[in-house]
VOMAR-893519 format. One record per residue (C-alpha): residue in three letters; z, y negated, x negated. Coordinates in steps of 0.05 Angstrom, whole numbers, plus 5000, padded with zeros to 4 digits. Layout:
BEGIN
ALAZYX ...
END
This chain:
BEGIN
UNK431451324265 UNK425151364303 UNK424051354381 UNK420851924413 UNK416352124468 UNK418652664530 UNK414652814594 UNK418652894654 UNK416153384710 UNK418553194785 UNK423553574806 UNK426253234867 UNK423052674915 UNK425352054909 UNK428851734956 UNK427450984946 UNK433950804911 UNK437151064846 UNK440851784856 UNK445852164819 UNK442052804796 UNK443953494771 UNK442554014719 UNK445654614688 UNK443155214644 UNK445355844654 UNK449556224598 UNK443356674573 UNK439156104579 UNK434756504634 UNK435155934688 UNK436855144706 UNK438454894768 UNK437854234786 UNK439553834852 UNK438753054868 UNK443452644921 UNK437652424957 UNK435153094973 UNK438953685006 UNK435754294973 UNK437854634903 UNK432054864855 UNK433055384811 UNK428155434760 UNK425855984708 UNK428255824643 UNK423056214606 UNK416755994649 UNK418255344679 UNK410555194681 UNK409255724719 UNK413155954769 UNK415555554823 UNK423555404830 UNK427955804883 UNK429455264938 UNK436855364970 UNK436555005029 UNK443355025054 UNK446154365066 UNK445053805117 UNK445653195068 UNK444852964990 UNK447153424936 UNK451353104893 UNK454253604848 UNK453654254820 UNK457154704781 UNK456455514745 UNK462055934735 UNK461656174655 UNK458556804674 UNK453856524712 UNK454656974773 UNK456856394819 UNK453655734833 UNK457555214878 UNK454654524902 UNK457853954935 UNK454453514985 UNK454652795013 UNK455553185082 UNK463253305052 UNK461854175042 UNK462254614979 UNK458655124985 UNK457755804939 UNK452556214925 UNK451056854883 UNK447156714819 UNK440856694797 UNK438956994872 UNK441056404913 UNK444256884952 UNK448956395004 UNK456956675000 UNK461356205043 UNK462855465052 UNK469055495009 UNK471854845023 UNK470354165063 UNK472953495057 UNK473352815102 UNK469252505053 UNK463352555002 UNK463952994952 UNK462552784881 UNK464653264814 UNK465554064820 UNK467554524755 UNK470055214750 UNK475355464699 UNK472955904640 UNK474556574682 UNK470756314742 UNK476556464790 UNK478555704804 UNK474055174829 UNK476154414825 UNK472954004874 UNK473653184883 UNK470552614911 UNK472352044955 UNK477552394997 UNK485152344951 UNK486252894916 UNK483553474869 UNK482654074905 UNK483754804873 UNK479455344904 UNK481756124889 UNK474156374884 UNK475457114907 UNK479556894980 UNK477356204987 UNK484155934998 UNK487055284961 UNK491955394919 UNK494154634912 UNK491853924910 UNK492353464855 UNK494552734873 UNK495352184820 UNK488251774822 UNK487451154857 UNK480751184870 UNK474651694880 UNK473852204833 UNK468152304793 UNK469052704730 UNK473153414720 UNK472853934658 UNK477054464657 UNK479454534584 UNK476855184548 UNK482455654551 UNK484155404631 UNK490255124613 UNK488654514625 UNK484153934677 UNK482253284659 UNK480652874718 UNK477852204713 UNK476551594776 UNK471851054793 UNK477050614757 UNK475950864689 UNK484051334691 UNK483352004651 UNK489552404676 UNK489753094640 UNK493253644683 UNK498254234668 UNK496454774709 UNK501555174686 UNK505954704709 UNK501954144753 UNK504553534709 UNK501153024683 UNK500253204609 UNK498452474587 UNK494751814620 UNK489751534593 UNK489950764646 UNK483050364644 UNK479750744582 UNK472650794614 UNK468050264659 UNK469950084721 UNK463650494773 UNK466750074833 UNK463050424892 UNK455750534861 UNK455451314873 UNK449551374821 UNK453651194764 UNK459851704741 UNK464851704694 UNK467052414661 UNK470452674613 UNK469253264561 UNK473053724529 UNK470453964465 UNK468254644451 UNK473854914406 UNK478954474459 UNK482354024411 UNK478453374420 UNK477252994497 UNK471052524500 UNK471052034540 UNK466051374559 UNK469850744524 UNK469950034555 UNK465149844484 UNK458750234500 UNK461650724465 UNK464851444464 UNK472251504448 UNK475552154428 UNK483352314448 UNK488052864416 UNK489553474463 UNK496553464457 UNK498152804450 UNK493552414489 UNK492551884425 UNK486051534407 UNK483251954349 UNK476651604334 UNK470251234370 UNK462051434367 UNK459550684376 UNK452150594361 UNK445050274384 UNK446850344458 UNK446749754500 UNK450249884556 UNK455850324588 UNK454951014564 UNK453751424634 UNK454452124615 UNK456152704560 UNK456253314541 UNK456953634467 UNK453154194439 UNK455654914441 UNK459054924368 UNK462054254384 UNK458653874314 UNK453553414356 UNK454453134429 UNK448952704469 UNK450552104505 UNK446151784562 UNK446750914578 UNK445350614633 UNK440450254582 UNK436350834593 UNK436551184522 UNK439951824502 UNK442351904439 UNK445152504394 UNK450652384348 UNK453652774283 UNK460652824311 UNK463352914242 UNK460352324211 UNK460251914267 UNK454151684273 UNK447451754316 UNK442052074280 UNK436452064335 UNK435351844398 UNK429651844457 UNK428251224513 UNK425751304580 UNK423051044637 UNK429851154678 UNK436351334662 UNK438451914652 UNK444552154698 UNK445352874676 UNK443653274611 UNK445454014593 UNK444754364519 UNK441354964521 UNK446455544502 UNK442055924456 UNK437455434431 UNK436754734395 UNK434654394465 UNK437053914515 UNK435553914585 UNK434553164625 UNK434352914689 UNK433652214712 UNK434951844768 UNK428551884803 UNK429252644809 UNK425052814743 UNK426453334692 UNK424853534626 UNK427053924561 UNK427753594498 UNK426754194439 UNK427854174368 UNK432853524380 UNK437853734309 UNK434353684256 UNK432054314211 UNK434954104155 UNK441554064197 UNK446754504221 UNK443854874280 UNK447454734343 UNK448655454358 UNK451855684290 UNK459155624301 UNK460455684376 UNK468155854378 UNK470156384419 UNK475756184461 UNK477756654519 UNK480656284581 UNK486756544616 UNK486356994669 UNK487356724744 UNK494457004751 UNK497156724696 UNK496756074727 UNK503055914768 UNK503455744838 UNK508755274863 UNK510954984929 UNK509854334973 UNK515953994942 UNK513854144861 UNK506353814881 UNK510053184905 UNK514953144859 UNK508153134801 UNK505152534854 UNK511052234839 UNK510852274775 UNK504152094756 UNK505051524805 UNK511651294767 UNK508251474696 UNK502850944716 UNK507550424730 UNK511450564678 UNK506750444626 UNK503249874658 UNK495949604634 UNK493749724572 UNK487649164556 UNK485349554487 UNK484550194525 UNK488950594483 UNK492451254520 UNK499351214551 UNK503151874549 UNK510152024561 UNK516951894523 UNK516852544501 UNK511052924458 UNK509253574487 UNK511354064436 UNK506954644458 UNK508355394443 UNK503655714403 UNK499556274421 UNK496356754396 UNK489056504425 UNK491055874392 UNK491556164326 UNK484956444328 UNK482055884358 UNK484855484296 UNK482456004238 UNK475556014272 UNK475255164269 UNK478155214195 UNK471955744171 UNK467755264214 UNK469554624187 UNK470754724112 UNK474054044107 UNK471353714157 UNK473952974182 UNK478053304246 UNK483553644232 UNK486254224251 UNK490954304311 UNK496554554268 UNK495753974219 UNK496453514290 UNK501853834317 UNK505853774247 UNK504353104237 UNK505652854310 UNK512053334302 UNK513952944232 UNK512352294258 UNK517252334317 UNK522752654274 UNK521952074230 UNK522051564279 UNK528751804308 UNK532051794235 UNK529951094218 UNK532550864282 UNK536851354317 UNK542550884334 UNK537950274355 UNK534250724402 UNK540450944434 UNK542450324445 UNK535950004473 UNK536550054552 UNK532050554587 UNK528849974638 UNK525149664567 UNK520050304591 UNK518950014653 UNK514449284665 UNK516148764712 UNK510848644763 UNK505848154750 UNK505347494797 UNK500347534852 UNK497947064908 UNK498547434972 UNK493047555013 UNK488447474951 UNK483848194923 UNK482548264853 UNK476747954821 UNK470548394818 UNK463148094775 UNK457748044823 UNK462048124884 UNK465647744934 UNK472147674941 UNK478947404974 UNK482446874938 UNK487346805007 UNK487047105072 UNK493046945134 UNK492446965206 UNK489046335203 UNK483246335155 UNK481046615093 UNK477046285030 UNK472746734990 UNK468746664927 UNK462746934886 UNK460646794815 UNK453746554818 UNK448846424757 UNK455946154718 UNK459545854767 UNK463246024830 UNK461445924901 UNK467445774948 UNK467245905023 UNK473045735078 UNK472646015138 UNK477346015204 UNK477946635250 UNK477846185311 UNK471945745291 UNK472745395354 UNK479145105342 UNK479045035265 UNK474844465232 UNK468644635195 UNK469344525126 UNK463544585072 UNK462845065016 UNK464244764944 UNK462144994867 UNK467345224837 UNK466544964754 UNK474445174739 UNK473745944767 UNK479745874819 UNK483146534815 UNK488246374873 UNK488745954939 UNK492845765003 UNK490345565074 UNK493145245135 UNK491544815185 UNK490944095145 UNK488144295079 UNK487744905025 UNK489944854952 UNK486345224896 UNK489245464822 UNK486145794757 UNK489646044706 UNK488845814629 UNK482545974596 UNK482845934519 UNK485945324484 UNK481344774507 UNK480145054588 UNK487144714617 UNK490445024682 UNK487944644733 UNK490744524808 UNK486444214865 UNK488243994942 UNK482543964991 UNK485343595058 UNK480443815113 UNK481643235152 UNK483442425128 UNK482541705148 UNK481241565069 UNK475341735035 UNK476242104966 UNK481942524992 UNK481743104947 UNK485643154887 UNK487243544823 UNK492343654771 UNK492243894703 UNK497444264659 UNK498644294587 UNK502044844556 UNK502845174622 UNK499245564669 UNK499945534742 UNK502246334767 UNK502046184847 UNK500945584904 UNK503945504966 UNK501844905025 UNK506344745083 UNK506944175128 UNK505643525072 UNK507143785018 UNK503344264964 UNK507944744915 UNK505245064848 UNK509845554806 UNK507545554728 UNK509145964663 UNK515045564645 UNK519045824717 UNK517745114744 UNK516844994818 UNK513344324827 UNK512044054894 UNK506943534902 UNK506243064978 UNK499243195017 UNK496742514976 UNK497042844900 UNK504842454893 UNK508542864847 UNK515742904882 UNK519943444858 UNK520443944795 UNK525844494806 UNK527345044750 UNK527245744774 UNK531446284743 UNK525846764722 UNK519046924724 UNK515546754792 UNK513447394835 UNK509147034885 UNK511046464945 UNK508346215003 UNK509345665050 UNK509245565128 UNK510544835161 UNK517344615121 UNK517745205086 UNK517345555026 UNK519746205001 UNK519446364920 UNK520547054894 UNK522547144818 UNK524647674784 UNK531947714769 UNK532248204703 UNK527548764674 UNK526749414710 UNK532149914717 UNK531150474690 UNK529550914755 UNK522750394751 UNK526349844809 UNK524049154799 UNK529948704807 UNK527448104854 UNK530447474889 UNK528147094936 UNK530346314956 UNK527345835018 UNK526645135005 UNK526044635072 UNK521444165033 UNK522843585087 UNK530443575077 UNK530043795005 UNK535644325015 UNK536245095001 UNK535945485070 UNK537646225044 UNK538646614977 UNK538247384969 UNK535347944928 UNK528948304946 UNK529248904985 UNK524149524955 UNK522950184976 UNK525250564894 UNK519050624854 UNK515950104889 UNK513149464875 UNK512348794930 UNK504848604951 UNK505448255006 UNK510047715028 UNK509247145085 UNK512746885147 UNK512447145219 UNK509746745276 UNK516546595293 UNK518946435217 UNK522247035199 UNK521047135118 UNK517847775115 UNK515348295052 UNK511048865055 UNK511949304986 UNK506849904951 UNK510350504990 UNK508750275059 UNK515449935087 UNK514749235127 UNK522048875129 UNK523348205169 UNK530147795137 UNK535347675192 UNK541547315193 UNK545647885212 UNK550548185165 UNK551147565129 UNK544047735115 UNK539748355101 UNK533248665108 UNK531648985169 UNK524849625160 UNK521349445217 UNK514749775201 UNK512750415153 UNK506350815133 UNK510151485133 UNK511051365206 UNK503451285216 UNK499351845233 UNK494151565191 UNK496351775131 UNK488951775101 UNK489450975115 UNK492650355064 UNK494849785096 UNK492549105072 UNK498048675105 UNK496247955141 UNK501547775185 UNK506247995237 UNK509047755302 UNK515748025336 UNK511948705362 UNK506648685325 UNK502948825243 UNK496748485232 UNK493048815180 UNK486849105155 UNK486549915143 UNK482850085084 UNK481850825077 UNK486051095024 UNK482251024959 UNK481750334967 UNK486949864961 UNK484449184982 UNK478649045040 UNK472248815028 UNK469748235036 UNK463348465062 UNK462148765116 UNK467448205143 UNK473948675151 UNK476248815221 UNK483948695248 UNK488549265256 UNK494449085300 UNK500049605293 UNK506149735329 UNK512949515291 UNK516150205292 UNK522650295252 UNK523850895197 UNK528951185257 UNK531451875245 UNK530552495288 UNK534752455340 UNK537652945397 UNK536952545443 UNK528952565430 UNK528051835460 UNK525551505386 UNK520651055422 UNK526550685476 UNK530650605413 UNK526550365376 UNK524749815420 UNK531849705435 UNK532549575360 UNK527749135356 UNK528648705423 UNK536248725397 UNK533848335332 UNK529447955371 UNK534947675423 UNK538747525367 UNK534847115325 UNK532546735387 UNK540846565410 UNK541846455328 UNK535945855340 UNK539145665408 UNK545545565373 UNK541945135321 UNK537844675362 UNK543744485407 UNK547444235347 UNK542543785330 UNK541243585403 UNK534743925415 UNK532944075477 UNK533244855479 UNK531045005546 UNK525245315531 UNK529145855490 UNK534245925528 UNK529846135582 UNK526646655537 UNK533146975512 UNK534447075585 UNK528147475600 UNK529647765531 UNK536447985561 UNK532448275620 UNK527548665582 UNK533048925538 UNK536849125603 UNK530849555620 UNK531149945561 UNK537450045564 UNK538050275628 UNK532450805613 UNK535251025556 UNK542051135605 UNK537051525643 UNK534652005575 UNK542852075561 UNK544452325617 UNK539052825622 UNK541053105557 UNK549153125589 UNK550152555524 UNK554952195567 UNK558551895508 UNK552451555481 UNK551051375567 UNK558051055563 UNK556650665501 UNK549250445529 UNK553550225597 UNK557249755552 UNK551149355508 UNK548449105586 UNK548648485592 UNK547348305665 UNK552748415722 UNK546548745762 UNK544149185709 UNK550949445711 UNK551749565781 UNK544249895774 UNK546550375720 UNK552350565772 UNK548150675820 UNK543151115782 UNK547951585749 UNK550751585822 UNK544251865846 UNK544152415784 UNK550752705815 UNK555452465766 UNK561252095797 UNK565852245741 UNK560551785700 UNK559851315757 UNK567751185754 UNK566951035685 UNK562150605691 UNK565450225750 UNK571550115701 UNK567749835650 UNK564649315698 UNK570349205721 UNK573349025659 UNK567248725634 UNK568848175698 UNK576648015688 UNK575547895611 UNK569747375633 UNK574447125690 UNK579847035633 UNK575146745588 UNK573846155637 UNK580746065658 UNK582946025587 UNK576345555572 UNK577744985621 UNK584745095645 UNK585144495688 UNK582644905734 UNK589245165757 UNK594244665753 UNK599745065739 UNK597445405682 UNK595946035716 UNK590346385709 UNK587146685765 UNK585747465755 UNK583547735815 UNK576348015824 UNK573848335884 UNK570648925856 UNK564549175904 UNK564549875858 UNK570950165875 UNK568050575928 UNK560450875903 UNK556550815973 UNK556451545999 UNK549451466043 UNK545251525977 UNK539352055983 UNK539252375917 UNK532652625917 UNK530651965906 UNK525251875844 UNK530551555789 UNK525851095759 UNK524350805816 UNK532650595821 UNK532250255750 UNK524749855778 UNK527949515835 UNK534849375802 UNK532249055745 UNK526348665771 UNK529548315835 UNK534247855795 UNK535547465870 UNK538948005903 UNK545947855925 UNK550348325886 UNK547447865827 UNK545846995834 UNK539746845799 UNK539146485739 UNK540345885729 UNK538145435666 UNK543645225615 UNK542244535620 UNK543944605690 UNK550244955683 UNK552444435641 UNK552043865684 UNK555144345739 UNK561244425697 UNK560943665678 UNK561243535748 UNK566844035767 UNK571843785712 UNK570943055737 UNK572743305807 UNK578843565777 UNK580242925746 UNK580442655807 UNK585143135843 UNK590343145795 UNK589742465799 UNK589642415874 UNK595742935874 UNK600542465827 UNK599041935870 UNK601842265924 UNK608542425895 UNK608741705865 UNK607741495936 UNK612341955979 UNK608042056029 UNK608142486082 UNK608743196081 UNK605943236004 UNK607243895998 UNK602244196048 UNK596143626023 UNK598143915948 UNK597544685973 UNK590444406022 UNK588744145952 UNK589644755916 UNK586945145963 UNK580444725952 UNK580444755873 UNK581345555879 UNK575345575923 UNK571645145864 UNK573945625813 UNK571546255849 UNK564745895854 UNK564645705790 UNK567146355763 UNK561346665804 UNK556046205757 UNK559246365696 UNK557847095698 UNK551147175721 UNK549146655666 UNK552146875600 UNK549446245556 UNK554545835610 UNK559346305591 UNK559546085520 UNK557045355515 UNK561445095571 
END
């Protein structure tokens, strides 16, 4: 095989860097058009003189051309644009139509169906858009790719799309229906976000074969109807194969490298039989329809035509074209909003389902698609059988039999065994992940752990890997040093004394190795490693002096800040991830295999390193479908998880504890936004939006902080107040937690005076909310739900401001009910301390009578006044003297201390007196009385305007 020689004309400027470039032949071979993404004009050049007469400039866009695409006719010409419009023009005039569609983003692959009446546009933005031609209008998106884009052929009779993404995923379409037909996960290179290099996919002439760029330098063909790897064209290329296209009876196809050759291949043989290097490479080639030509362009904008490329002695590339006719634009169905995300869904599920496949091959469903035959299709397969005369494809009735036979046979031989295999054995449990790490990418930078305190990146440099820590408050955090990385750490974990690093096993002789790197110590040679045989370490964890490493074998192994090994715990299945914070660590494992609606099973278990015990136990809470990605403790230590559909949960004690959603996407306006979670305080999400392609940030430019509302997944309610419920929600769990801690501390004598005086502005704030949300009820005449509110108050003076404002709204009939519930609200606390220290009355009676200040609404009220200005100076002025101000716990402690020695001492005092006979006992007893009732009135009076008092005395 022998290199040849092609001159390239200029067809477009260059623009200083490599460009993704354009070229298509019209049907009669009369004209080419060609466009370059550094240049925002479209030539169209004669076909017959392209010498002589100059190209037809379109000058119609603002940016880059990126795409372009002819309708089979050739009447229309559409071209999409780095300035995010399609536009469409009349062919071969230029004439301008419309701008059909626009997107957020840059545009990237356009192609029409055979009868020109759909257009398929993609790009960056989610989605595959379907344009009707004659109106313009869309008739539906496709959603299923997780990242841009950049390849689309519509199959020959329109019945079906392939689509394939930056990631190398080939998802072939139904349009009939709008399923997914088949996946094909990770078949083709990874572009990552160089726009000048595309992956695409193409259907063969006669429709039975896809072609697709392999992960080999190669081309790998897949069956139409099943989606299975048929065969591979693997030759003298050295690099990623770049682009494709076949010849117009479907025996030869052209391939173009990014190691700048092109090279023609006998499809049936399988094998290249010429080829032709350049100066660039080549991003776009067309065969001529009528001819034995193909038409270049490279990436500097330059052109050419490459005749008499088959052979003589060969089978022309023009003998043979089948003759296919696509379907007509009404026989493709249209369906609703609810079908198109119910086939999201699906694709999305059909992903997971099948999980990564590391040879490449396809992954289609369950089921094989038994398609009906047509009458097209029977023509289509007489004209390939007259064509072929026993050629190596066969025909698409020979497939269909033997994928038919093959599943028939399958059933009989095991028919009871299948049955009796569960459904979940589909389904794959997640893999282990470090959280806050991104996935490895060559020649980039990336994350191995990012938290609210730091992050450590790395880069693979000339072999090895260059490690960088960094703090986000570089003024408080110490400076510590980049390192070589000769183990290629995969995973790491930060905080404020030290970071620990992990790599997984690499071959037979490259051992698992763990290493801790203290950023502060009074020893020299502080850093230490750890080495594992016959295991390999799945996720670290560092807390407050001790470093944890989960491996293979489900063992947890914690090792002291030194490098002692102290403690080796069995888990009960595979790890999921963990992470540590001060004398914690949390440890998620999978429980079982996946149900079979595709629900990982997951439990979760916190250790308290420093007391070697087992704080809490429970299962995993995931949205269905979904699977965890993020998992970490809040700033107050609430275990927290973050999962793929969007939904942020914080663990609380309550309900013998559960999950509480505290945060989700759906809720977002943002819906074009992912977000990459970090950490979370009580109000607040830390993340980092990435926009909606992307999963994970980058590392450069250095990725900026969201902080997000916590907003819970509330329904819609009458009341139309979502916002004061929601924060009455979440200051509900808040106040909770923090009394829960109170309750703790003081039983280990901890001074809790601090907290205690933040659950009482916690009470305060909640009041507020309350009280407006009395406000919203009664607006709405909900005086039910008013009545209820009345009740959750907590303060005697938020009650008595909640009287007063529905007093003002002119509703006494709510203002009585509200005076009986504060009423009530003081005899039970009045009972409550009588019954709690009864010494106070002597007798054993318990003093029940309150002076109630409410029975009587004051009738000099102006009720025009502003009602928000009622609930501002009831619930800021905690002084006032319907209400005593607060008073610390502490101090009501020693109050009551002090009280029930004084009573000590009368009841003393008074048996003296009777054992002495002394004068007129009766009226010192009753003066003494009188005294202690006085005391207990007081007393009473401290108890309910402090309600921690109320329960610790």
């Amino acid at each position: 095989m022998k290199s040849r020689s092609l001159k390239l004309r200029e067809a477009h400027k260059f623009g200083g860097s490599a460009a993704f470039c354009s070229i298509l032949w019209d049907h009669k071979a009369e004209h080419f058009v060609t466009s370059s993404s550094s240049d925002p004009s479209i030539s169209v050049h004669d076909g017959l003189s392209t010498s002589t007469l100059p190209p037809t400039i379109l000058r119609h866009h603002q940016d880059g051309v990126t795409s372009l695409a002819l309708s089979n006719d050739s009447t229309l010409l559409a071209s999409g644009s780095i300035d995010h419009c399609v536009k469409l023009y009349k062919f071969p005039s230029g004439e301008f139509q419309t701008n059909i569609t626009r997107f957020t983003l840059p545009i990237r692959v356009l192609a029409f169906n055979g009868s020109g009446s759909l257009l398929a546009a993609a790009g960056d933005d989610e989605g595959i858009k379907l344009i009707n031609t004659f109106d313009g209008s869309i008739v539906r998106v496709l959603k299923g790719h997780k990242g841009p884009v950049t390849g689309l052929d519509f199959h020959p009779n329109g019945e079906l799309l392939a689509s394939i993404d930056t990631t190398g995923t080939v998802l072939c379409w139904e349009l009939q229906n709008g399923i997914v037909s088949f996946t094909l996960k990770g078949v083709a290179p990874d572009t990552g976000f160089n726009t000048s290099i595309v992956n695409i996919p193409r259907w063969s002439p006669d429709g039975r074969t896809l072609a697709v760029p392999g992960l080999r330098n190669d081309v790998v063909m897949y069956d139409r109807f099943t989606g299975e790897k048929l065969f591979a064209l693997r030759g003298d290329h050295l690099e990623a194969i770049c682009y494709l296209t076949w010849a117009p009876n479907g025996k030869y196809i052209a391939t173009s490298g990014l190691d700048k050759q092109v090279l023609l291949w006998d499809v049936d043989k399988k094998q290249d039989i010429d080829r032709h290097k350049f100066e660039e490479r080549i991003c776009c080639m067309s065969w001529k329809p009528n001819g034995n030509a193909l038409s270049v362009i490279d990436a500097k904008g330059r052109y050419g035509v490459w005749e008499s490329l088959v052979p003589s002695s060969m089978l022309s590339p023009t003998v043979g074209v089948p003759d296919i006719v696509p379907k007509k634009r009404n026989e493709i169905l249209d369906f609703d909003d609810e079908v198109e995300e119910e086939i999201y869904r699906a694709s999305e599920s059909l992903d997971d389902a099948m999980g990564d496949s590391d040879d490449g091959e396809s992954h289609h469903t369950s089921r094989k698609r038994l398609r009906k035959k047509t009458l097209i299709d029977e023509d289509v397969d007489d004209a390939y059988e007259e064509l072929n005369d026993g050629s190596s494809l066969p025909s698409a009735s020979e497939y269909r039999k033997k994928s038919h036979r093959g599943h028939r046979e399958k059933q009989g031989a095991r028919s009871g065994a299948f049955k009796g295999i569960s459904a979940s054995t589909k389904y794959k449990m997640q893999s282990s992940f470090q959280p806050g790490a991104t996935p490895p990418e060559p020649g980039k930078r990336t994350f191995l752990c990012y938290n609210m305190l730091g992050c450590i990146t790395t880069i693979e440099h000339e072999g090895n890997s260059r490690i960088e820590t960094d703090f986000h408050d570089t003024g408080r955090g110490p400076r510590v040093s980049s390192m070589i990385d000769i183990y290629g750490f995969t995973m790491a974990s930060i905080n404020e004394t030290g970071c620990v690093f992990a790599n997984p096993c690499k071959g037979e002789k490259n051992m698992s190795v763990l290493m801790y790197r203290p950023f502060r110590s009074w020893a020299s040679n502080s850093e230490w490693t750890m080495r594992f045989e016959g295991e390999e370490v799945k996720v670290v964890a560092n807390g407050s002096g001790w470093v944890a490493a989960v491996t293979s074998l489900n063992l947890l192994r914690v090792f002291s800040e030194g490098g002692l090994q102290k403690h080796i715990l069995s888990l009960d299945g595979p790890v999921v991830t963990a992470v540590g914070c001060n004398d914690h660590l949390a440890v998620v494992t999978h429980v079982s295999d996946c149900l079979p609606s595709n629900e990982q099973v997951m439990e979760f278990r916190v250790f308290n390193i420093s007391k070697m015990t087992q704080e809490l136990k429970g299962r995993v809470a995931l949205t269905p479908g979904s699977r965890l990605t993020w998992i970490g403790f809040s700033e107050e230590g609430s275990l927290s998880s973050y999962d793929s559909e969007g939904v942020l949960r914080v663990f609380t004690s309550q309900y013998g504890g559960s999950w509480i959603p505290v945060f989700s996407t759906s809720k977002e306006k943002k819906q074009e936004e992912n977000y990459w979670v970090v950490g979370l305080n009580t109000s607040s999400l830390y993340c980092i939006a990435c926009k909606y392609a992307e999963m994970f940030p980058q590392v450069t430019p250095k990725p900026i902080l969201t902080i997000l509302d916590l907003s819970l997944p509330l329904a819609s309610s009458d009341l139309g107040a979502a916002s004061l419920e929601n924060e009455l929600i979440l200051k509900q769990l808040r106040l909770y937690e923090t009394q829960r801690r109170v309750d703790d501390m003081a039983l280990v004598g901890v001074d809790t005076t601090a907290l205690e005086d933040e659950a009482f502005d916690l009470e305060v704030s909640q009041d507020k909310c309350i009280l407006r949300l009395i406000s919203s009820c009664c607006s709405s005449d909900s005086f039910a739900r008013a009545s209820e509110l009345m009740e959750l108050l907590t303060l005697e003076k938020s009650m008595r401001a909640a009287i007063t404002l529905v007093t003002k709204l002119k509703l006494p009939f709510l203002a009585e009910k509200f005076s009986s519930i504060l009423e009530e609200r003081l005899l039970e606390e009045a009972s409550e301390a009588a019954v709690t220290n009864p010494a106070l009355n002597p007798n054993g009676e318990v003093v029940t009578r309150v002076e109630s200040k409410v029975q009587n609404p004051p009738a000099s009220i102006q009720t025009s006044e502003n009602t928000e200005a009622v609930m501002k100076s009831s619930a800021t002025k905690l002084s006032a003297p319907t209400l005593l101000k607060k008073s610390k716990v502490s101090e009501g402690l020693k109050l009551g201390k002090e009280q029930t020695k004084k009573d000590k001492s009368d009841d003393a005092k008074i048996k003296e007196i009777k054992k002495l006979n002394l004068k007129n006992p009766v009226n010192n007893v009753n003066n003494e009385d009188k005294g202690q009732k006085k005391e207990v009135n007081q007393g009473e009076a401290r108890r309910s305007s402090n309600p921690f008092l109320k329960s610790t005395v």
